[in-house]
N, C-alpha and C positions, 0 to 999 in steps of 0.2 A: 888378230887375237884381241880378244876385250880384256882388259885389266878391271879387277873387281876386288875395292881395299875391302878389308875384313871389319865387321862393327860387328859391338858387345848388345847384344838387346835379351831378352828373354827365350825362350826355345819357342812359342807359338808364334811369334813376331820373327823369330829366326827364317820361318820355313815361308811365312807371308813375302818377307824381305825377297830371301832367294829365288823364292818361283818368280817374284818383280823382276829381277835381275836376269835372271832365265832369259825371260822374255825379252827383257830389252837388248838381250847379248843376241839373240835368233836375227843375226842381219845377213839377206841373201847376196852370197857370191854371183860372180859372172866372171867367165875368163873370154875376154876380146881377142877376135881371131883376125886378122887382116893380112892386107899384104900391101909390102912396100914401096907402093907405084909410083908417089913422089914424094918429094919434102912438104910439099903442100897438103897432100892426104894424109902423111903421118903426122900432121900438127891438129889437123880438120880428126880425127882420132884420138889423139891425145884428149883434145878439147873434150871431145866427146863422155872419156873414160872419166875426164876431172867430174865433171857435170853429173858424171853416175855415181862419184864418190861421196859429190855435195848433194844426191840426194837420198844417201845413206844407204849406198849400196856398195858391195866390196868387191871393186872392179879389178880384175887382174892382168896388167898390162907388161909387155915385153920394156918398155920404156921408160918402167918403174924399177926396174933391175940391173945392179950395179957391179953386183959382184959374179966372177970366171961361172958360167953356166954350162952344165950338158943340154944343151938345149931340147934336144929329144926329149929325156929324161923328164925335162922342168913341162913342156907341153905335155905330156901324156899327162903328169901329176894334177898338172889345172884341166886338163880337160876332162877328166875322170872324176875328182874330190869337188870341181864347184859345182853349184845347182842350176847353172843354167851355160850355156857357151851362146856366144852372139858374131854371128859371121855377119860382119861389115861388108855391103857388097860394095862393089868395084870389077872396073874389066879387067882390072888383073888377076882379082881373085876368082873371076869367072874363068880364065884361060888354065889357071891354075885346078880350078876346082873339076872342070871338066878335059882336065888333061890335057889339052893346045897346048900350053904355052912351054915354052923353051925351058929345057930342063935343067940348064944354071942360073936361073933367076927364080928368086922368091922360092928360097931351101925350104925356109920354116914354114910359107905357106901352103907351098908343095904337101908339106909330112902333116899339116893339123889338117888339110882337106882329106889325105889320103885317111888320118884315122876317124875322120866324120864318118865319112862313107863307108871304112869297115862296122865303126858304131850303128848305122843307120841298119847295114846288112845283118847285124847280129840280134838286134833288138830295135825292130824299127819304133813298138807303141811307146817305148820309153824314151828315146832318141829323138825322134819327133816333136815331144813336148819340151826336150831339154833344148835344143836349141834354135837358135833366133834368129831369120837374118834382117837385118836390120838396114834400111836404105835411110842414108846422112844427107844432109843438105847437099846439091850440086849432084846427086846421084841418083839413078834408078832402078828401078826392080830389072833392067836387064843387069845388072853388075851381079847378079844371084845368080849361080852355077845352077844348073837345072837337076841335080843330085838333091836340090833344095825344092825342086817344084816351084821358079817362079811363078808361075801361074793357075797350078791346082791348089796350092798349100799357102797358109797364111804368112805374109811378111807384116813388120811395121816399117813404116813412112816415120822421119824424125824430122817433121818439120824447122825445127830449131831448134835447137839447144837451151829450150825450158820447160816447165811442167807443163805445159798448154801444150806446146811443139812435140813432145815424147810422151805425151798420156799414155796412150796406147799401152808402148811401150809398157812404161815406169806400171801402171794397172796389172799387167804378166807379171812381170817380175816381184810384184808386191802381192798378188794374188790380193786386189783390190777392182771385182768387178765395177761396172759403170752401173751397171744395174741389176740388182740383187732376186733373184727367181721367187715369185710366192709361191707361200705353200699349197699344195695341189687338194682342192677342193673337195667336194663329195660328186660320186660319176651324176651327170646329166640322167635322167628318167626320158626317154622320149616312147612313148607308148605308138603299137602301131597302129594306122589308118583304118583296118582290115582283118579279119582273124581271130583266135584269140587274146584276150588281152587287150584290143580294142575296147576304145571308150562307145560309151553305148548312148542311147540319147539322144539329145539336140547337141553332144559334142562330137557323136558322129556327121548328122548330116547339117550342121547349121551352129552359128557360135552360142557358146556359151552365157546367160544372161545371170552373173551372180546377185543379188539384195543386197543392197548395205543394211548395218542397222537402221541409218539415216540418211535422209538426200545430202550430197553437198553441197554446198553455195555457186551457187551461178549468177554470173556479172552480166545480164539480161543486155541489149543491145539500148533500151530504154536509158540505163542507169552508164553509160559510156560516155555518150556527148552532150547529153542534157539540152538536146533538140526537142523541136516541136515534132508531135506525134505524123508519122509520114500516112497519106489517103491512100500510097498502093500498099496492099497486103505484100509481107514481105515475111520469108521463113528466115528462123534462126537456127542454125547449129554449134552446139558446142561439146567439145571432149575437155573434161573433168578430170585430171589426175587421180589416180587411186590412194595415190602416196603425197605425203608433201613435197611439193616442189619447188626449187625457189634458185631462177637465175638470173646474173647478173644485169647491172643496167648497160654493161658493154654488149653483152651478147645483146638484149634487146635492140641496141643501134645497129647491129651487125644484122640480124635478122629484117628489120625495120626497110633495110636498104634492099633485101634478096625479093620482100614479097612481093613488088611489084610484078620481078621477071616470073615469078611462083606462080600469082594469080592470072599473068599473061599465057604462060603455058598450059593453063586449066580450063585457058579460055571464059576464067571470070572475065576478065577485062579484056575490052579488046584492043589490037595493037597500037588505037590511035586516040582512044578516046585520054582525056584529060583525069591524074588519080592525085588524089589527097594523101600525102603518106609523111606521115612524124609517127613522134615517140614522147614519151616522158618515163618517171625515174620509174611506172609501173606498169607500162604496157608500148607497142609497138603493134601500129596498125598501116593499113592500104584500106581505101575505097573511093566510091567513083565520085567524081569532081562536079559531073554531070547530073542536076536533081531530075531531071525532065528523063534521063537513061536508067529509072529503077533503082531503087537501094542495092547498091551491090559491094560487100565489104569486107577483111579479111582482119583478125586482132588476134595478139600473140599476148598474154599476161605476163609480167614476174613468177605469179603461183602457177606457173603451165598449162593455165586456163588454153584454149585454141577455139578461137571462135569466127566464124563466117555466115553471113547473110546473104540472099537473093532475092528476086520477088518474084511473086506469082504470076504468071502470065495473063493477061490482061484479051479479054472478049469483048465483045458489042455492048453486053450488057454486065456490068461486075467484072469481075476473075474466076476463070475456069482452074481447081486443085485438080488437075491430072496425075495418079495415083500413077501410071509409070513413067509419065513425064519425070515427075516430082522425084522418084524412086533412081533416074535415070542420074539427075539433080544432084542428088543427095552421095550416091555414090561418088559421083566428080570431085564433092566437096569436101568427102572425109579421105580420102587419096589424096589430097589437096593438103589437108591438115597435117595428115601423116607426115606427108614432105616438108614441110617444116625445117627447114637444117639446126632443129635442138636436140638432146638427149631425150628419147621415149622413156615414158614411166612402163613397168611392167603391164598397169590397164587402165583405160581409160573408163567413165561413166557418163556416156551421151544425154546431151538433153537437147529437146527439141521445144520449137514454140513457132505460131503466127498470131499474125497481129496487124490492121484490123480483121474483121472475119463478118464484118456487116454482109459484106458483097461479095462474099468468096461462093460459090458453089463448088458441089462433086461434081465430073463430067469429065467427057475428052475434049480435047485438044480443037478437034473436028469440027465440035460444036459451039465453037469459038463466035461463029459469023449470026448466031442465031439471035432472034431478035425478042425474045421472050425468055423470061427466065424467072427461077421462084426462087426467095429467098429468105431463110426464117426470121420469125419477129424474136427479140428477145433474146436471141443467142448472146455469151460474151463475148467481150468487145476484145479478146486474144485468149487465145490457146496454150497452154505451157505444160509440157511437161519433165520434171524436175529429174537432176540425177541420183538417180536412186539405185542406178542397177550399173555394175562396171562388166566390161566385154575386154577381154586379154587382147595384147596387140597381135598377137599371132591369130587370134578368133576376126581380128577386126580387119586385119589385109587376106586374110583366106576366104572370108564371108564378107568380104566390102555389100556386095549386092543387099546379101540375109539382110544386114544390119538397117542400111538402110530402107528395104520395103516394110521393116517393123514399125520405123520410125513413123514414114508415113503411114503403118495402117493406126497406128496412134493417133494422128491428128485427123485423120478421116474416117475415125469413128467417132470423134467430136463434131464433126462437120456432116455428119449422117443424121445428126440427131435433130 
């Protein structure tokens, strides 16, 4: 019982006060159910019930009681008026609770099992929440009578006899989740494939290409390492965040360290050759060690930039741009990016470029060995094209292919000219 002295205040201040009072008086009962297995377990419980007391719970224990009892009488009253009952397991209270054990030992634990179990039979959804079995240091979920569902139904574990040791716990009893449910959103829109209601367009057969107002800024491969311009024609790709993005310089080290294995499995790199790979406080890169093996390179931003390089495959005469080569390329590499182990933005806005473009031809692959070749005067000396247009990551792993034959039919209509 809470004792609550009486003050003189105003009648608005009156009603503030008491509903205070109210609340601070609402402290949850528990009545401790056990059984008397030794001197050791009844002190290893006692302990227990103090530690429920000290953390402001109103534990109702047989060993708090001093004065001639009906014992029956006083167990029915707690086990009915508290708000919660806590069966302490133990093999004796398991012998007891599933009726083994020898029927002059353990009266009381005998009669509080028996009226569990008619509790449970009479009103199990209520019963079930109210009580608790609870396994103590030195003990385990076999000490739980199976009326209890060791193993289908929840128990707590009391690691020890603190708030760290009895969270669990002490969170039940306090109606103090560990984590609190957000409020439930607006339903998802998923439109179908097919049918009615089907999107129609280039979001049926191919992704989506939205306009910005304006391109965004792209961190060109030029403006990176502030090297001398490379003689093999080499493509650049980059995805643009849609949204601002901005993370940390841990994560970048963390990332920094994965892209080697990233660009090994994508078969940028291959298993042996030698890779350049650091970080600083704004980017996080891998590429090849090797000048005379191609510009081949892989760079992670702070602002979610994600950018990779290759080069163009190199002929008799110049570089042959093979439109499914390239296409074949390009897919590897935005799969490649995707992977990435960061948080995706909802869309990305690709940008493409090469560079030089002296010596690049259109053609296949095939025609690699040939010993002639034409090449225009006057072209400029790289190709770029700016992010300007963002593609949803759902458009960008469903149409990996689309995206990137777009890309190249961009620079190879530069290169037509």
């Amino acid at each position: 019982m809470s004792l609550i002295c009486p003050v003189s205040v105003s009648p608005p201040e009156a009603r503030s006060r008491a509903l205070c009072l109210l609340r601070f008086a609402a402290v949850t009962s528990v009545f401790v159910s056990y059984t008397h297995d030794s001197d050791a377990h009844k002190q290893v419980v006692l302990d227990f019930a103090t530690f429920l007391i000290d953390c402001g719970i109103d534990a109702v224990l047989d060993e708090w009681v001093w004065e001639r009892q009906d014992w029956g009488a006083w167990a029915i009253r707690h086990l009915t008026e508290c708000d919660y009952v806590i069966v302490v397991a133990s093999e004796g209270y398991r012998r007891m609770g599933d009726g083994t054990g020898p029927n002059d030992r353990n009266l009381g634990g005998q009669w509080e099992a028996a009226m569990l179990r008619d509790s449970l039979q009479e009103d199990r959804a209520t019963w079930s929440k109210r009580i608790l079995p609870v396994v103590l240091p030195g003990q385990s979920k076999d000490g739980i009578p199976r009326f209890l569902q060791p193993h289908a139904a929840s128990h707590y574990n009391v690691d020890s006899l603190s708030p760290e040791g009895a969270e669990g716990l002490l969170r039940t009893i306090t109606k103090q989740p560990r984590h609190i449910r957000p409020p439930l959103g607006e339903p998802i829109v998923l439109p179908p494939l097919s049918g009615p209601g089907a999107p129609t367009g280039a979001s049926a057969g191919g992704p989506v290409w939205t306009p910005l107002p304006s391109p965004l800024p792209v961190v060109w491969r030029g403006e990176l390492f502030h090297e001398r311009p490379h003689s093999q024609p080499t493509v650049e790709l980059h995805l643009i965040p849609a949204e601002a993005t901005r993370f940390g310089v841990g994560q970048l080290e963390t990332v920094r360290d994965q892209l080697p294995d990233l660009g090994r499995s994508r078969k940028v790199f291959s298993s042996t050759e030698a890779l350049i790979v650091d970080s600083t406080d704004q980017l996080a890169w891998t590429r090849s060690g090797n000048p005379h093996a191609g510009g081949r390179g892989i760079v992670v931003h702070r602002n979610g930039q994600r950018t990779c390089w290759f080069p163009v495959p190199p002929a008799t005469l110049g570089s042959i741009f093979d439109r499914d080569d390239q296409a074949v390329q390009l897919s590897n590499r935005l799969d490649l990016l995707l992977e990435v182990p960061l948080p995706l933005p909802t869309a990305f806005a690709p940008a493409i470029g090469l560079a030089p473009t002296d010596m690049v031809r259109l053609g296949r692959l095939s025609e690699a060995p040939a010993t002639q070749a034409i090449f225009p005067i006057g072209r400029a000396a790289e190709i770029r094209f700016d992010a300007d247009e963002t593609v949803t990551i759902t458009d960008l792993r469903r149409f990996t292919r689309d995206v990137a034959e777009e890309l190249v039919a961009r620079v190879a209509s530069v290169l037509r000219q």
